[in-house]
N, C-alpha and C positions, 0 to 999 in steps of 0.2 A: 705906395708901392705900385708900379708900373702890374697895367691890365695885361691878364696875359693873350697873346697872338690868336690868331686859326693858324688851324694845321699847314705848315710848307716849312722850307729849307731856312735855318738860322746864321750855318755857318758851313765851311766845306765837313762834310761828314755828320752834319749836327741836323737835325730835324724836330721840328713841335708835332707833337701830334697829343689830343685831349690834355693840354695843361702843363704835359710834360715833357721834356726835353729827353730824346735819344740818339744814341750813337749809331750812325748808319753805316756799312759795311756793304756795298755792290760788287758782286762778280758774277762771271758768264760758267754756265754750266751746260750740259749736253744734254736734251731730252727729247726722249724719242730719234735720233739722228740731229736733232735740230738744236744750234748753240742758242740760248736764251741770256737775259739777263734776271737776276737776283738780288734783294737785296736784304740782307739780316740787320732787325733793329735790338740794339740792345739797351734796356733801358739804363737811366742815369742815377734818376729818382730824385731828380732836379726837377723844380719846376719851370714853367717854363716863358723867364721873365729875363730881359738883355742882361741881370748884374750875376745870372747863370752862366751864360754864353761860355766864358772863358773859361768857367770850374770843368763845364762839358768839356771844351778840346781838350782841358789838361788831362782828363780822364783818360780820351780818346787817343792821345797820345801816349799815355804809360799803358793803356792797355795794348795798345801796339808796341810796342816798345820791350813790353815782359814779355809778349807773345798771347798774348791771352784772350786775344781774338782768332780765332782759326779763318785765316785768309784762303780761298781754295785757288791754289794754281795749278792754270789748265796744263803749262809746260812743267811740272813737277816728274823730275825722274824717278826711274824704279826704285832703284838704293833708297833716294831719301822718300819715299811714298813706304820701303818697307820699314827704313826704322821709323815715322812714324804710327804704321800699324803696330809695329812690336810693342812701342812707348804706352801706346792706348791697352797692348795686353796686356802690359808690364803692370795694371795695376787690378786686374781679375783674377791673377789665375797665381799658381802656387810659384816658387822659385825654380823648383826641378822643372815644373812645365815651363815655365817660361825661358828654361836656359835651353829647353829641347828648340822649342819655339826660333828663340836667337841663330843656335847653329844653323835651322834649316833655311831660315832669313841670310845666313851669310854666301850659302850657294846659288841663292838667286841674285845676291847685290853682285857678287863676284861676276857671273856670268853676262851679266844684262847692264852693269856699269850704268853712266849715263844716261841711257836709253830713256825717252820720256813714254811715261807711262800710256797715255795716247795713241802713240806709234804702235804698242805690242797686237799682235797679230796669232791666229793660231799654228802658223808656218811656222814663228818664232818660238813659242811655248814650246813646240813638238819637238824642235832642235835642241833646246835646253833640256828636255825632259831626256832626248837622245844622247845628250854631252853626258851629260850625268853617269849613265852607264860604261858610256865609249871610254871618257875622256878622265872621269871621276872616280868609276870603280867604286859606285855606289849600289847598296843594295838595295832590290825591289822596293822592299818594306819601307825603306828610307827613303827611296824617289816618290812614292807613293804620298807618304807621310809629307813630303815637300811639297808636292802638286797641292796635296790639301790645303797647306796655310799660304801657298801664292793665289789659289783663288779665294780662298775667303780676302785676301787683300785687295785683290782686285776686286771682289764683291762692291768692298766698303768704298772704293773709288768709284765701282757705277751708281752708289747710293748718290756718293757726292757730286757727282753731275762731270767729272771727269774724262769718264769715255763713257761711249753708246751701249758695247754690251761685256758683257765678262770674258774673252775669248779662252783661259783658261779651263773652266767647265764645258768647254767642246773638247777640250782633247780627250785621246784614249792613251793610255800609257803602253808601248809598243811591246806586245806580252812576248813578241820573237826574241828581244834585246834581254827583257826579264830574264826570259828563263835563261839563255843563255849567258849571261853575266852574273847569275845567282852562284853563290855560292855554295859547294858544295860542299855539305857536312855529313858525319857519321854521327847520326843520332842515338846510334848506339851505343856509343862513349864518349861521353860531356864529361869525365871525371877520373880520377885517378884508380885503379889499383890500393889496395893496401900496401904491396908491394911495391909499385910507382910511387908513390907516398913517400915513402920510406927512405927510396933512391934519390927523390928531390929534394927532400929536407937532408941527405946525407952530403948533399953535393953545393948545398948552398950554407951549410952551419956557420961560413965566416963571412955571409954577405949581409950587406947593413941592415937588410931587414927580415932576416932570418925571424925573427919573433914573431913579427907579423904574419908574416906566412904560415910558420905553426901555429898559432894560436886559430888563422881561420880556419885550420883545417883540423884541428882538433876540437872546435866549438862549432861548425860549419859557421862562420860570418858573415854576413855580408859587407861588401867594402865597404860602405857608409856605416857601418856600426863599428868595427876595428877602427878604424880614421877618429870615430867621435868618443874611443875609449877613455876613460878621463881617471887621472890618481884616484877623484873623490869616489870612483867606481867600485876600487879594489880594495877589499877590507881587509888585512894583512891577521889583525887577530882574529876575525870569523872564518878566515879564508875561503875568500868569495870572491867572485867577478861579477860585478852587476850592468846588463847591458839597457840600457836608456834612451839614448842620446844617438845624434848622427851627424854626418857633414857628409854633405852631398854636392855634386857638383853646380856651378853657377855659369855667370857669365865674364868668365875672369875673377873671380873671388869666390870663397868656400863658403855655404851656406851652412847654419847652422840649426837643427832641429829636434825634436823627441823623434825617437823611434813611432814606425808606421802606425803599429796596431799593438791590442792587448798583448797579443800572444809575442811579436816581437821581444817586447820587455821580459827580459826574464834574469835569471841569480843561476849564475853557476860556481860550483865546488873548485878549488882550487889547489892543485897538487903541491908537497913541498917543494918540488925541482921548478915549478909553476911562480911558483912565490919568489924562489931564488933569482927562476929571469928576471922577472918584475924589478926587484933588489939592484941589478946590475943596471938596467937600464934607466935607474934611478940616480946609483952614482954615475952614468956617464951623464946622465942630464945635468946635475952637479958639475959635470968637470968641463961642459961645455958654455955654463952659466958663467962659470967665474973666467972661462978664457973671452967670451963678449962681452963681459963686464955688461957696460948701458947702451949696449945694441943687443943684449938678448929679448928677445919678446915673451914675456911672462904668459905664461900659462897654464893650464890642466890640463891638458892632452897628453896622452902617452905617445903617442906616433907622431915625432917632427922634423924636419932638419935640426939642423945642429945650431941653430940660432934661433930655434924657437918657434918661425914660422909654420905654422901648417903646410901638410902634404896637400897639394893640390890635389883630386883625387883621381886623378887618371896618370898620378905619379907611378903608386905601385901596381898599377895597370901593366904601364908598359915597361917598367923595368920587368914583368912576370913574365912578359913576352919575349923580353928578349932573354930572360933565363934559359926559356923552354928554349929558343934555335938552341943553343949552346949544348945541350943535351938532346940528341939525335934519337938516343934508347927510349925518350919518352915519348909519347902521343904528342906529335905537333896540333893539334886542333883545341887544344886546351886553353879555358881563359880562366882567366882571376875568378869568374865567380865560379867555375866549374871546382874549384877548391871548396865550397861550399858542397858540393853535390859529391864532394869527395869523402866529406865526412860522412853522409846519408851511408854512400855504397860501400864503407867501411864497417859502419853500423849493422848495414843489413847482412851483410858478409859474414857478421860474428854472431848474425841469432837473434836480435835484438830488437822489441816487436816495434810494429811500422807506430804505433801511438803516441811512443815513449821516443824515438828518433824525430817525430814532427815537435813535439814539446821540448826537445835538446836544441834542433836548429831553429825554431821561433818561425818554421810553417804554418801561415792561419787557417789553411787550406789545407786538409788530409791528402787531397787530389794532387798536390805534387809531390809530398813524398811517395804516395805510389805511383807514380810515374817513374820515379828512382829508381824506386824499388821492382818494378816491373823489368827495366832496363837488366838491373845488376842480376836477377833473378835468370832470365833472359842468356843472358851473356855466360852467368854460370852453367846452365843447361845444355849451352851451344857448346862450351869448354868440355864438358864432362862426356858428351856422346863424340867430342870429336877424339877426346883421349881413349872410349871406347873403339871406336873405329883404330885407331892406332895401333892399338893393341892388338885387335884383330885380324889386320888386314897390314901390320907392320913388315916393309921389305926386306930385313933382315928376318924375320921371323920365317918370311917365305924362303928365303934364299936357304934357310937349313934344312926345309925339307924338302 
């Protein structure tokens, strides 16, 4: 067997160094203002003798080939610089973060297209950061939350030798554009009325998901635990509803998971008229099974299209929304999970102590059912002195004497 070499070049990419043969990988990185050159060795674990040579390139070849050398390009634009950052998140971090992650990633690819990462500038970020509000009708929170994960992206490209310095973490996010593009809510009702309640689920009895809607406002739900309700949940002879399970949103596909916390998991009691719904929505799943025959998609979920698929989850999102324009007499400010908070202030409204309503809606935290409870308490108080005022200070009441 052939002696092996001293350390120097074998083949284009291939180098000896102590005995054994690696794979060399040279590129130009930025340090300090000044473009350098680099080179990453990666071993073969070949020795390093001519009847190796060739096993190295072919290495060095599939390993370029799969990708599986990270080549650093100077000219690498934003888009593909963030979905490589996203790729590299994509395997740290939860599926909910990571699809939060995704969305904020698409408002930068969108805006910044092309552009090579290089070029960006603090001019540029502060414009994008300004779009966002002007042009986007995005909220603070949400531009905020996006500036975060464009500078850590670009962090990760000044690690890599890409550009000089981060220009991202110089900006200030322009707090005149904030506040005034913030939206404006009434914090004093996130939630329905008992009475409001009443009116919505009266005016919606024949809309396709009429069930869903009552059950989370009878149960307080959160939309990822209605979505991830499953047959094997509902026990018909114990009469119970057991909540477990969740689907949550992704990145185009429904993620599927256990509920957050202890306290989320919980068994609720199940009325006859309760059981009945259950029943019906069972024979229509039946009748929509045997009309797709072998295009329905089997499953255990209770909440679907009609072929089986899962609700994406910002399905009954926004069909909720468009409910509410449709009824004018309700709170426009209302979302989907404010139904959740509907059942709180309905609880609290009939007497029903704040302990035993956090253990109903699956609260881990005391602190936001009194916050509810604060609100509706609040709101009741305002009601009651103002119907006192009426009474006393009523214009017809004056006008007779």
């Amino acid at each position: 067997m052939a002696r092996p070499k001293k350390d120097g070049r074998r083949a284009n990419g291939i180098q000896g160094r102590r005995g054994f043969l690696y794979i060399v990988i040279s590129h130009s990185v930025i340090r300090d203002g000044v473009k350098c050159n680099v080179k990453k060795w990666i071993s073969t674990g070949l020795p390093d003798i001519p009847e190796n040579i060739k096993k190295a390139e072919d290495e060095r070849r599939r390993l370029l080939n799969r990708g599986a050398i990270e080549r650093i390009d100077l000219n690498v634009t934003i888009s593909d610089y963030i979905d490589q950052f996203l790729e590299k998140k994509k395997r740290v971090v939860s599926d909910t973060t990571y699809a939060a992650y995704y969305h904020r990633g698409q408002h930068i690819k969108k805006y910044f297209g092309n552009m090579r990462l290089k070029d960006l500038t603090e001019a540029l970020v502060e414009k994008f950061l300004d779009d966002l509000f002007i042009n986007g009708n995005v909220q603070p929170r949400t531009v905020k939350d996006i500036k975060i994960l464009f500078g850590n992206a670009v962090d990760l490209a000044f690690k890599d030798g890409i550009i000089a310095y981060n220009p991202v973490k110089e900006v200030v996010i322009n707090k005149k554009l904030a506040n005034e593009y913030a939206r404006e809510k009434n914090t004093d009702e996130e939630f329905f009325s008992y009475e409001e309640a009443q009116i919505f689920l009266r005016n919606i009895k024949d809309h396709e998901l009429f069930e869903l809607y009552y059950l989370t406002i009878f149960f307080g739900l959160r939309r990822e635990e209605i979505l991830g309700l499953r047959w094997s949940a509902i026990n018909f002879k114990e009469k119970t509803m057991t909540i477990n399970h969740t689907v949550t949103k992704g990145t185009g596909v429904n993620r599927i998971n256990t509920t957050k916390t202890a306290s989320s998991r919980r068994t609720y009691p199940l009325t006859d008229e309760q059981l009945e719904m259950f029943l019906n929505l069972k024979k229509k799943e039946k009748k929509y099974r045997k009309i797709c025959g072998n295009c329905y998609f089997e499953n255990d979920y209770v909440f679907k299209h009609e072929d089986g698929t899962l609700f994406y989850p910002d399905y009954p999102t926004k069909l909720f929304g468009k409910l509410i324009k449709s009824m004018p007499e309700l709170p426009q400010y209302i979302t989907l999970h404010g139904l959740r908070s509907s059942c709180v202030s309905i609880l609290v409204h009939q007497g029903m102590d704040v302990k035993s309503i956090q253990k109903w809606v699956g609260h881990s935290d005391i602190d936001t059912t009194l916050r509810i409870y604060a609100k509706v308490k609040d709101k009741e108080a305002k009601q009651e002195i103002s119907d006192t005022m009426n009474t006393l200070f009523s214009l017809e009441h004056n006008n007779k004497q």
